[in-house]
C-alpha positions, -999 to +999 in steps of 0.1 A: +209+769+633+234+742+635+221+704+635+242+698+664+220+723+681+191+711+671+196+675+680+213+689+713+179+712+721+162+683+705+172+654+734+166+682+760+132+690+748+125+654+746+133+652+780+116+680+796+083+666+782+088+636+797+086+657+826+122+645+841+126+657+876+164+669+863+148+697+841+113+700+854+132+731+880+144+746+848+108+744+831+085+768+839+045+772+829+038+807+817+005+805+810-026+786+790-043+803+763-072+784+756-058+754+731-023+766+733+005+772+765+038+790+768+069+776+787+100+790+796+132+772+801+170+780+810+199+763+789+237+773+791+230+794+757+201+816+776+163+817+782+139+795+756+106+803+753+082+789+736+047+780+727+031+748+721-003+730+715-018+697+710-038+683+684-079+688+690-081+660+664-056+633+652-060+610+620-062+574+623-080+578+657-071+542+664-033+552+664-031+575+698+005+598+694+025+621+717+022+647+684+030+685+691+033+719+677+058+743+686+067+779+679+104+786+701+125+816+708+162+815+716+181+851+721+207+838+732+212+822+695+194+850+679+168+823+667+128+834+670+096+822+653+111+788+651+085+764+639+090+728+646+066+694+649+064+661+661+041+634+650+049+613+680+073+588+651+101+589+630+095+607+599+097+587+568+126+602+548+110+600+518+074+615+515+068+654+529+058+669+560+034+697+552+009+723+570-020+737+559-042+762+564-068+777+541-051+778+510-015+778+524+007+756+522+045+749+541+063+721+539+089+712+570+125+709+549+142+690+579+133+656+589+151+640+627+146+620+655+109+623+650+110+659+648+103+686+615+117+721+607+116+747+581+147+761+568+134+793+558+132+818+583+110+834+556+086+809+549+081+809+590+069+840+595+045+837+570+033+807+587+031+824+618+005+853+602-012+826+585-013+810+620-025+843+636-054+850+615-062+811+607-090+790+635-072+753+624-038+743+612-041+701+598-001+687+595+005+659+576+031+637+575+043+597+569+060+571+592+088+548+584+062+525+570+050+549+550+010+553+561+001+589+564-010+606+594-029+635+597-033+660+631-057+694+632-041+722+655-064+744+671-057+780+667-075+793+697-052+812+720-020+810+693-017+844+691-017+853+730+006+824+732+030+833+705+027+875+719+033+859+757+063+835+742+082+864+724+077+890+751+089+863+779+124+861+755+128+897+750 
C-alpha cells in the first residue's frame, strides 16, 4: 500500500477512535472476544474490517498511553492481515519497533505519525499464526526522546477476532 493511503486511512482511524460523531455512523462494533474486538467501517474504497486490542499490561506504568494493536482488512485495496501499532507517541526514527512472542521475533519496517507497519506481507502472516497459537504478544518500541516503552497484548479472543474480522470483509 501506498503511503498516501496509509496516512489517509491513518487520520481517519485517528479519528474514528476519538469517537468523532462524523464517523462514529460509519463505525460499527462487531463483536468482543474476550481481550480483543472487531469493527467494521465504510470508506469510499469499500468495507474495513478489523480487529484490535489493548494492552493488559504497559511498561513504565507511570506513563499511561492510548497504545493499540491492530490486524485490518481492506478488499476493496486487496490488502488483508495488515498488522499495524500505536504506542500512543511518535516513534523515534532511529531505534526499532519490534514484537515478540515466544521465540519470535518481527520488527515493524514503517515508522509515522505515531503509527508502525510491516512491509512484508510475508513476515505478517507468520505473525498472525504465531499470534493464533501464542497467550501474550510484548511490543516494544522508543519515543522521540529515546526511552523505551514496552506493552503485553493479550491473546485471548485473537483468533475469533481475527476469523470474525476476515469473514465480515469477505
Amino acid at each position: 500500500m501506498s503511503m498516501i493511503k496509509k496516512i489517509i486511512f491513518l487520520s481517519i482511524f485517528i479519528s474514528i477512535i476519538s469517537a468523532s460523531d462524523t464517523y462514529a455512523e460509519n463505525l460499527k462494533k462487531v463483536g468482543k472476544f474476550k481481550d480483543w474486538e472487531v469493527m467494521v467501517m465504510s470508506e469510499a474504497s469499500g468495507k474495513v474490517c478489523f480487529a484490535q486490542s489493548t494492552p493488559v499490561l504497559q511498561a513504565p506504568k507511570k506513563n499511561k498511553r492510548d497504545a493499540r494493536l491492530f490486524i485490518t482488512f481492506r478488499p476493496g485495496e486487496k490488502i488483508s492481515n495488515e498488522i499495524s501499532a500505536t504506542a500512543g507517541y511518535e516513534f523515534n526514527k532511529n531505534n526499532t519497533v519490534l514484537a515478540t512472542s515466544g521465540n519470535n521475533k518481527f520488527k515493524f519496517d514503517i515508522k509515522q505519525q505515531g503509527f508502525a507497519w510491516m512491509t512484508s506481507t510475508k513476515k505478517e502472516k507468520i505473525m498472525v499464526r504465531v499470534m493464533k497459537k501464542g497467550s501474550r504478544i510484548m511490543l516494544s518500541g522508543y519515543n522521540e526522546k529515546g526511552s523505551q516503552t514496552i506493552d503485553h497484548y493479550s491473546l485471548l479472543g485473537f483468533t475469533k477476532a481475527y476469523n470474525t474480522a476476515k469473514k465480515a470483509c469477505s
